[in-house]
C-alpha positions in Angstrom: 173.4 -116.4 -52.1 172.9 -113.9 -54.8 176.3 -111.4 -55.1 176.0 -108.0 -55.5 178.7 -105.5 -56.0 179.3 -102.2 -53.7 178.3 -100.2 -56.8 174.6 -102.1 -57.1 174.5 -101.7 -53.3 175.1 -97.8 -53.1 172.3 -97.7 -56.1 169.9 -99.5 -54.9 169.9 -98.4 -51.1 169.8 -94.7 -52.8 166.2 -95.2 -54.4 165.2 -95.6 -50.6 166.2 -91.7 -50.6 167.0 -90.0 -47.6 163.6 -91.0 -45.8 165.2 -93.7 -44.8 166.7 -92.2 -41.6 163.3 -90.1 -40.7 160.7 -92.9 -39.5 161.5 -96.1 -37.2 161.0 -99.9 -38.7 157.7 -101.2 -37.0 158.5 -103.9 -35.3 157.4 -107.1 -35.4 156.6 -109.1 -32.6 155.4 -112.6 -31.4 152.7 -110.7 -28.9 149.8 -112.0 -27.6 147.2 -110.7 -25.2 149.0 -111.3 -22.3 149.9 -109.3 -19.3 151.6 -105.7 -21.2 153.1 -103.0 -19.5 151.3 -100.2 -20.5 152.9 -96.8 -21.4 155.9 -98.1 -21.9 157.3 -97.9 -18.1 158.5 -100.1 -16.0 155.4 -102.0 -13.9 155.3 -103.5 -10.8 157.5 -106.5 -9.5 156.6 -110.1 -10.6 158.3 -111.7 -12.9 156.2 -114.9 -14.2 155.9 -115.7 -17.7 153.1 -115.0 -20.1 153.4 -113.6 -23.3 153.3 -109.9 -24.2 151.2 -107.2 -25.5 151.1 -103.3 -26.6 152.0 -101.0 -24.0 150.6 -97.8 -24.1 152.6 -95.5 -27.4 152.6 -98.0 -29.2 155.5 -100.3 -27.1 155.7 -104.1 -28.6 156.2 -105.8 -24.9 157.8 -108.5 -25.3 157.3 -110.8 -21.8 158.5 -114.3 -22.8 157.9 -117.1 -20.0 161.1 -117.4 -17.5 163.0 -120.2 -18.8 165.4 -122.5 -17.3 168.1 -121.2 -14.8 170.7 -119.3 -16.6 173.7 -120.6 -17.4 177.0 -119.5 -17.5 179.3 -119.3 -20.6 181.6 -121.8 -19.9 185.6 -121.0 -19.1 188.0 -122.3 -22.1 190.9 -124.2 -20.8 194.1 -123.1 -20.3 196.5 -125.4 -21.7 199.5 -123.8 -19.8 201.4 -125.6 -16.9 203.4 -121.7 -16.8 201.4 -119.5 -14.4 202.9 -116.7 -16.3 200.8 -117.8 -19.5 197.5 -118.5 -20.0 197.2 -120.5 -23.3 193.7 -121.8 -25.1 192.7 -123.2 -28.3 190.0 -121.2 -30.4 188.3 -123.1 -33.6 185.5 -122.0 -35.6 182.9 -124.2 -36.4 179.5 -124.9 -37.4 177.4 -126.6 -34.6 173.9 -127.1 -33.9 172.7 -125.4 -31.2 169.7 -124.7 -29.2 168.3 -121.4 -29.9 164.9 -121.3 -28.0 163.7 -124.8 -28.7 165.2 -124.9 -32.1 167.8 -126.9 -33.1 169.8 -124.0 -35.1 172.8 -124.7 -37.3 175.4 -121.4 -36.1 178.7 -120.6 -37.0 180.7 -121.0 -33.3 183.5 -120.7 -31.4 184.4 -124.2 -30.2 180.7 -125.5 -30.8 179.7 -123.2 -27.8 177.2 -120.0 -27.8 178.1 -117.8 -26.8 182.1 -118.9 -27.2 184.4 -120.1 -24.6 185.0 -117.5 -21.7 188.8 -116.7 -21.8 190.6 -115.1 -18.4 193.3 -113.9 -17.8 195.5 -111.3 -15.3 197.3 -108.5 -16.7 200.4 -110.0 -16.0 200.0 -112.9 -17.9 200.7 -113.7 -21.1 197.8 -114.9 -23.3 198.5 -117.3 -26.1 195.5 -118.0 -28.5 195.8 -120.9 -30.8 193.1 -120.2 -33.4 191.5 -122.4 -36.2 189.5 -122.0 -38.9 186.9 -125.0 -39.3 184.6 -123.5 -41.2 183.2 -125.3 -44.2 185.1 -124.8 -47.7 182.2 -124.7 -49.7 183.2 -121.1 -51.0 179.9 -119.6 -49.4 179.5 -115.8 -50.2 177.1 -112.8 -48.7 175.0 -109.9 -50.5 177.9 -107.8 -50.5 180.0 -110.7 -52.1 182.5 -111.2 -49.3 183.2 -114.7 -48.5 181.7 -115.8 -44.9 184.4 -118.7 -44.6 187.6 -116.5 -44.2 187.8 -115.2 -40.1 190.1 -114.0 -37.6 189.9 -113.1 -34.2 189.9 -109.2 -32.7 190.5 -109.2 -28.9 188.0 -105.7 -28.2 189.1 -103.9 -25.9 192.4 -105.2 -25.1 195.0 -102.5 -25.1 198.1 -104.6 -26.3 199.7 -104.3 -30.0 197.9 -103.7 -33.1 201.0 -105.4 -35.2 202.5 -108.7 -35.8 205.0 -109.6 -32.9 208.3 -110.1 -33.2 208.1 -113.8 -32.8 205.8 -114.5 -35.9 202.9 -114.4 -33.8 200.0 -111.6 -34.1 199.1 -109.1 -31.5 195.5 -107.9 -32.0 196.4 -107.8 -36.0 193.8 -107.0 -38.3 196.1 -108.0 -41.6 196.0 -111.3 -40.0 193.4 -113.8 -41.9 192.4 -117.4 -42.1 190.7 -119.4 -45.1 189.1 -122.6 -43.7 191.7 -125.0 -43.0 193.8 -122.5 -41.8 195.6 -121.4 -38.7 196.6 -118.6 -37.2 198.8 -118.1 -33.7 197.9 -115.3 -31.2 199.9 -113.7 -28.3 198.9 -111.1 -26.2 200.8 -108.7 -24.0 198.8 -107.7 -21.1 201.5 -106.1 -19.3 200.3 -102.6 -20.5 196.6 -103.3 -19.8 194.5 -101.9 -17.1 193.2 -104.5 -14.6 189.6 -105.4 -14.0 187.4 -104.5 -17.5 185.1 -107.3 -19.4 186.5 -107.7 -23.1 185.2 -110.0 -25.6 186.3 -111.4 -29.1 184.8 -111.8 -32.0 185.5 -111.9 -36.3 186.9 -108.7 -38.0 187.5 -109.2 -41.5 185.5 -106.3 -43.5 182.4 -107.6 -45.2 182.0 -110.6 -43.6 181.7 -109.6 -39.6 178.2 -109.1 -40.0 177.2 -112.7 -40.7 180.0 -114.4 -38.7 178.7 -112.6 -35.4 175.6 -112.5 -36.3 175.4 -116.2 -37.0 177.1 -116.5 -33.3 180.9 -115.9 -33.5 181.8 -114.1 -30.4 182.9 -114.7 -26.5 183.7 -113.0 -23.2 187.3 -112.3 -22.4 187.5 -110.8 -18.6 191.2 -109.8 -17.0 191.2 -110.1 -14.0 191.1 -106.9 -11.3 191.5 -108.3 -7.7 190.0 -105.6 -6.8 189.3 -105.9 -2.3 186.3 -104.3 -2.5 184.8 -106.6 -5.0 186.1 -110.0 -4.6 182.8 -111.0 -2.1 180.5 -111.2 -4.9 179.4 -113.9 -7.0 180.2 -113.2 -10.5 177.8 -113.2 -13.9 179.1 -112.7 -16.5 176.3 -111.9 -19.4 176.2 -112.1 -22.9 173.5 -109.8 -25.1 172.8 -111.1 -28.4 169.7 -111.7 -30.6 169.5 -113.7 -33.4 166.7 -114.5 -36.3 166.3 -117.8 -37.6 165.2 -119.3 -41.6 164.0 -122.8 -40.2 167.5 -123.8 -38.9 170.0 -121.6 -40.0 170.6 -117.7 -39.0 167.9 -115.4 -41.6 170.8 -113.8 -43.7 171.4 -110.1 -44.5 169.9 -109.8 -48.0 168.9 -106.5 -48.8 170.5 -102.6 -48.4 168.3 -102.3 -46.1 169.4 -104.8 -43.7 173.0 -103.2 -43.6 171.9 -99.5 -43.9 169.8 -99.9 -40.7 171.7 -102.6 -39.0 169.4 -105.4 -38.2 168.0 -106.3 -35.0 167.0 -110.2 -34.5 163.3 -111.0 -33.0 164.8 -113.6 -30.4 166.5 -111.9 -27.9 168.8 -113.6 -25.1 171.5 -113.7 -22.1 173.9 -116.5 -22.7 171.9 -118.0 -25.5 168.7 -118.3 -23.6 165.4 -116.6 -23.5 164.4 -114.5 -20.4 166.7 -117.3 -17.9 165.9 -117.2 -14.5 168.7 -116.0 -12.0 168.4 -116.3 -8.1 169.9 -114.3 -5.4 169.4 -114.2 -2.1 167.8 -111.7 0.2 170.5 -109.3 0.9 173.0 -110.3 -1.7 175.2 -108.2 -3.8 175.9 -109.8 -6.9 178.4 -108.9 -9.4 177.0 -108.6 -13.2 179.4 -108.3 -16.3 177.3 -107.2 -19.2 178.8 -106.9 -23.0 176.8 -106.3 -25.9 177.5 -108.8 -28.5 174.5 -107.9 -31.0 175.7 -106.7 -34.8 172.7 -103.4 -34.5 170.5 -103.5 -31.4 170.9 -101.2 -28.6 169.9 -102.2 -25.0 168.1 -99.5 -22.4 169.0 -101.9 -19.6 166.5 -101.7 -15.9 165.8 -103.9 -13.0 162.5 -103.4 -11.6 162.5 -102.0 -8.2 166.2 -102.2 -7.7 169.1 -99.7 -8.5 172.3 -100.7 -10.3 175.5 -99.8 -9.1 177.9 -98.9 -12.1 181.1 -99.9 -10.9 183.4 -100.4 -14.5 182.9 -99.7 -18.6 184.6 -100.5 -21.4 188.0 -99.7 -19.8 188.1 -100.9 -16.8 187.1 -100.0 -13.1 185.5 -96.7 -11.3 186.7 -94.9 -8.4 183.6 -95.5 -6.5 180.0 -97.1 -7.5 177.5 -94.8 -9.0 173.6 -95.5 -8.7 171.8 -96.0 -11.9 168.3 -96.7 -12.6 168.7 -97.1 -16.5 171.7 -97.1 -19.0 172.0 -97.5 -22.4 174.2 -100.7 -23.9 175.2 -100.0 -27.4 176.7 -102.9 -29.8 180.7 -103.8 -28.4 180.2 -101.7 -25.2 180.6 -103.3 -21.7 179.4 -102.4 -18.0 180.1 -103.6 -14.9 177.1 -103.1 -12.2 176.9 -104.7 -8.7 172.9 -105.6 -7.8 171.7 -105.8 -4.6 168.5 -108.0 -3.0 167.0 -105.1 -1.0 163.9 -106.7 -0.5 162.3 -109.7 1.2 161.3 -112.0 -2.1 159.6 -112.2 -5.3 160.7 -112.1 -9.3 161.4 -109.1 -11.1 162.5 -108.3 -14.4 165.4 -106.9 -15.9 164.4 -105.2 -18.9 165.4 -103.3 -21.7 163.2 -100.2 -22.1 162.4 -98.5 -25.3 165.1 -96.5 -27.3 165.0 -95.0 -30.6 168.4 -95.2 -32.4 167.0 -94.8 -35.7 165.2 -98.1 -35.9 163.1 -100.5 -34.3 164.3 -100.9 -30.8 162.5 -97.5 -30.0 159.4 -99.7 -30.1 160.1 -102.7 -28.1 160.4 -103.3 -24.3 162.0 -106.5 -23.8 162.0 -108.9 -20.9 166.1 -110.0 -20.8 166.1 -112.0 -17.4 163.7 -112.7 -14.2 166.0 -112.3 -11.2 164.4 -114.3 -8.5 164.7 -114.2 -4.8 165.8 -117.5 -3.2 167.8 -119.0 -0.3 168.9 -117.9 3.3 169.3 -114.0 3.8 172.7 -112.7 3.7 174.2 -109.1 4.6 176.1 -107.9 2.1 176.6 -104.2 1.1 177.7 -102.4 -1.5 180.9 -100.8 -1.4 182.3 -97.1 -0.5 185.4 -97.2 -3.1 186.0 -99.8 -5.9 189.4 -98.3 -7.9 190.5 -95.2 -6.2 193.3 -94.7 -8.6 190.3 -94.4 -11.2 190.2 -90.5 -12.0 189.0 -87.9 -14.8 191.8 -86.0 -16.8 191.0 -82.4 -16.0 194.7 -81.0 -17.0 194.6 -80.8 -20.5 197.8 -79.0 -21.4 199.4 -81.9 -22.5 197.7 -82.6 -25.7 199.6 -82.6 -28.9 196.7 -82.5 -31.3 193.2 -81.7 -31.9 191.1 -84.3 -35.0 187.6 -83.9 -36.3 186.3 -86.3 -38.5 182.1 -87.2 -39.7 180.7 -90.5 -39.6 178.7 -90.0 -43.2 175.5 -91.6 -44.2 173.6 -91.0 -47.4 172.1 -92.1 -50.6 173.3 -95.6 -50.0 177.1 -95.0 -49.2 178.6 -94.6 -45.7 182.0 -93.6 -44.2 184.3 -91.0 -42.4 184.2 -87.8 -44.0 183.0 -89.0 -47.1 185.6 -91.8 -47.5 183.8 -95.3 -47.9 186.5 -98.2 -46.7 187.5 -100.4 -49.4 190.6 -101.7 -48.2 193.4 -100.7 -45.5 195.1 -99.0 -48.1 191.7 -97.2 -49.7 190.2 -95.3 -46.9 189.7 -92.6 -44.4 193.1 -92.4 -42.6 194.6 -90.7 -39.3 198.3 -90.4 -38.0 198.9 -90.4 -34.3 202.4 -90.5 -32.6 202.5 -93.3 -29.7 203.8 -91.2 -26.0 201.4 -88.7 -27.3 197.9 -86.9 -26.1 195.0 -86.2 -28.6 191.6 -84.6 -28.6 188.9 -86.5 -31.6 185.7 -84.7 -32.4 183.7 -87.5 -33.6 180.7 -85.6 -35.8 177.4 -87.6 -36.7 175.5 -86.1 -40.1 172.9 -89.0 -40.4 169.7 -89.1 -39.1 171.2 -92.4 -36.8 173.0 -93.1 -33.8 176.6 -94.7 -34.3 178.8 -95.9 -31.7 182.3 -95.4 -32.3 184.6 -97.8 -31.2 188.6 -97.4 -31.5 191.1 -100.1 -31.4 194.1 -100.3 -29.3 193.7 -97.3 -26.4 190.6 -95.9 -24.7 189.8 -92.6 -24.3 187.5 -90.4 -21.6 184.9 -88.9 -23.2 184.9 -85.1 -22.4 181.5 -84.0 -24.3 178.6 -85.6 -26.1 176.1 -83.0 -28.1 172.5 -84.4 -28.5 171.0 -88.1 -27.4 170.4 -89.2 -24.7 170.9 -87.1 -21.5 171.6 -89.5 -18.9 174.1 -91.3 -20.7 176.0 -88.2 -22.0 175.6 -86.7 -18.4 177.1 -90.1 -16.7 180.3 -90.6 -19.1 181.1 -86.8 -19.0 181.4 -86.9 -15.5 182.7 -90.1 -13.8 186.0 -91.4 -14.7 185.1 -94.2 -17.2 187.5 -95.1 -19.7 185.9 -96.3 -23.1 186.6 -98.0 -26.6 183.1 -97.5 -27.9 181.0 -93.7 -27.1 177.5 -93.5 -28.6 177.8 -90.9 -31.1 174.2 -89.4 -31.3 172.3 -88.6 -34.6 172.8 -85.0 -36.1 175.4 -84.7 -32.7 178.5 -85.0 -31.2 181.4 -86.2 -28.7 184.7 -85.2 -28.1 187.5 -87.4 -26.7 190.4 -87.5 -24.7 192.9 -90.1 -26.5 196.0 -90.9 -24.9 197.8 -92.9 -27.7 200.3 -95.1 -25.5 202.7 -97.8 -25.8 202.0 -99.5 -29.3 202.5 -99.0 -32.8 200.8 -99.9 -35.8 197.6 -100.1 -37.6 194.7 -99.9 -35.7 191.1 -99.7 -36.6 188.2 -97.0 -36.4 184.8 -97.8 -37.0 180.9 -97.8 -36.1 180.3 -100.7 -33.7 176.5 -101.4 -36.1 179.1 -104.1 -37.5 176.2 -103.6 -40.9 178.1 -100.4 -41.0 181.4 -101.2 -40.8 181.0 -103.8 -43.1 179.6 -102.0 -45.9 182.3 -99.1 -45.3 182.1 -96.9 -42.4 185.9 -97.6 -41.0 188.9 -96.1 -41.7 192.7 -96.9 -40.4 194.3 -95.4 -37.3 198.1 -95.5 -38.1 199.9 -95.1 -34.5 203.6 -94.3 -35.4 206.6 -94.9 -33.5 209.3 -97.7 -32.3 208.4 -100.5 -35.1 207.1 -98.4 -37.6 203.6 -98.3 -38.8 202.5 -101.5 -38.4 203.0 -102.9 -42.2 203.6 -106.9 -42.3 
């Protein structure tokens, strides 16, 4: 792989000029004549197979054939004989794998993709044994970071950002492994709210990119017990696309590919194309949804049914909320309950156009065929789900107000003007743990960014610009979230309670192209033990 340096990056992506942000990629799609939506809206029911075509406007449909019953990711094991501790072993490896007929050579977690499904109950203790088995062949990307050196960042957990007291590493990004290398985990879920869908994945700067997009990342669910919910069979689902070079994952080799974030041209649920999932007549299933792509950004719909929103990022709602679309940026995480209103047939769930600032805007996508099967039940969907779940409407209690820009231009990114570099070389913020906060997050490019914070989750109390549905749905129920789509030339504002740990905590676009190449900063969170520094 040919090295570049940041310096050569920043040039060369700045001869693109600022036209760069004004037009969408065209996509390019493996279409046929087949049966196309046209206009870019949702048809009738029947899920079959057979190819795609162009919708009306332009809209690459992209209608794969319903492949093989979908499969869930497979639960890691817990090693534990203590029902207070949950404890499993993580490796990374390379493994072939099947990635739509071809035998693909990914980078893994455990030789599974997705990785091992981890869970948990907040009051459990979660020990994570993790190893890096990745070649030592001193492999190196187009930003000249080395793709063999990994770690593991539990997203969305709300435990320590620090080293623990025993040796071991909370959800430490300091913490880093060459190949060969170990590195022991232990998580303190004490603190953390029940019931929300986390996953984990590589976070060492300048390398995420290829690590998840080559297939590094897993679900991590805590547990809820939630009444209300436990009649429902579970799926949990994985988003993530992928491109292949004959067997191996197509790399990143341009400024392009990291200035727009790349989005792959196989697209799947649990590493398969368009599965096929039944449910009976009358059934209410349960569906866990995280968004493990580096750049794409889902506009998730099932034909002739309504979703039921029932958690985000943070954990569970007060009640279930009726949605007929919502948008899935990369690292968030919903939790929707379907039901089987009607009598049979296939339909599709589908991810509708959306223009972030690149190609998705052109593409509807068949994810999954959910297919109608078996004897009729009568379930129904729920009244209440969480009713401790409420917004924060008394906002005396906040100690400080923050505004910082997520900056894009002329081949350099960052927050307010600050390109990361290092923990030490970047954007910085202080915060005081016991303490409230209000953060204007502020988007100058001409692309959307979600904004993901480690450690706590805030309520989002405003967005400005984007997408109305989604800013009217999180400004209004009482979600709580680690990653807010901050829309292009707009804004959010968040309500940040800083609780319970100290240390040094990340901030950063969640197009993991972006964070690599520098738009992150550091979140030190001071109090009892200090800042955080190993």
């Amino acid at each position: 792989m040919k090295r570049i340096t940041r310096r050569q990056f920043i040039q060369g992506a700045a001869l693109a000029g600022t036209a760069l942000y004004v037009s969408p990629l065209v996509s390019v799609v493996r279409a046929g004549p087949g049966n196309g939506m046209g206009g870019g809206g949702m048809g009738p029911g029947g899920g079959g197979g057979g190819g795609g075509g162009m919708g009306g406007g332009g809209v690459a449909v992209i209608d794969p054939p319903v492949g093989a019953a979908l499969r869930l990711p497979t639960l890691a094991t817990n090693m534990s004989i203590d029902p207070a501790v949950v404890e499993v072993e993580i490796e990374a490896r390379q493994a072939l794998v099947d990635v739509n007929g071809t035998v693909a050579n990914l980078v893994t977690y455990n030789g599974q993709f997705p990785g091992p499904m981890i869970r948990v109950r907040r009051d459990q203790l979660l020990k994570l044994h993790f190893r890096n088995a990745l070649p030592n062949d001193g492999q190196t990307n187009f930003l000249g970071h080395s793709t063999r050196m990994t770690n593991i960042h539990t997203h969305g957990l709300h435990v320590t950002p620090d080293a623990n007291a025993n040796g071991t590493f909370g959800d430490c990004m300091l913490a880093m492994a060459d190949p060969g290398d170990s590195l022991e985990y232990e998580y303190d879920l004490s603190n953390h709210p029940a019931g929300n869908l986390n996953f984990y994945h590589p976070h060492i700067h300048g390398s995420v990119t290829d690590q998840m997009w080559g297939g590094m990342s897993a679900p991590l669910v805590v547990e809820d017990g939630v009444d209300a919910l436990k009649p429902f069979a579970e799926k949990v689902l994985v988003l993530k696309d992928i491109t292949l070079a004959g067997s191996v994952p197509a790399p990143h080799d341009s400024q392009m590919d990291y200035m727009h974030g790349v989005e792959g041209n196989t697209v799947m649920v649990n590493g398969q194309v368009n599965p096929r999932l039944a449910i009976a007549p009358g059934q209410v299933q349960r569906w866990r949804v995280v968004n493990a792509c580096t750049a794409r950004f889902f506009r998730l719909s099932l034909q002739n049914h309504t979703m039921y929103l029932v958690g985000t990022d943070g954990g569970l709602l007060d009640k279930p909320y009726p949605i007929g679309e919502i948008l899935l940026s990369p690292g968030e995480r919903i939790d929707v309950l379907v039901r089987a209103t009607l009598k049979s047939g296939s339909y599709k769930w589908l991810s509708l156009p959306y223009g972030r600032g690149g190609m998705s805007a052109q593409q509807q996508i068949t994810l999954m065929t959910l297919t109608y099967g078996g004897a009729k039940q009568n379930q129904a969907i729920p009244s209440a789900v969480d009713p401790s779940a409420v917004r924060v409407t008394d906002l005396s209690m906040v100690a400080q107000r923050k505004r910082m820009t997520l900056t894009m231009g002329m081949g350099a990114v960052g927050i307010d003007g600050r390109t990361y570099l290092s923990h030490e070389d970047c954007y910085m913020t202080m915060s005081d743990v016991g303490t409230w906060e209000i953060w204007e997050i502020v988007n100058s490019s001409g692309m959307d960014h979600p904004f993901h914070h480690h450690t706590n989750s805030a309520q989002v109390l405003s967005i400005t610009g984007g997408d109305a549905g989604y800013a009217s749905l999180y400004t209004t129920i009482p979600a709580w979230k680690d990653v807010t789509i901050v829309p292009r030339m707009g804004k959010i504002e968040l309500l940040m309670p800083v609780m319970d740990y100290a240390g040094m905590a990340m901030i950063h676009c969640h197009i993991i192209e972006h964070e690599d190449i520098g738009m992150m900063g550091v979140w030190h969170i001071m109090g009892d033990g200090g800042m955080g520094e190993m």
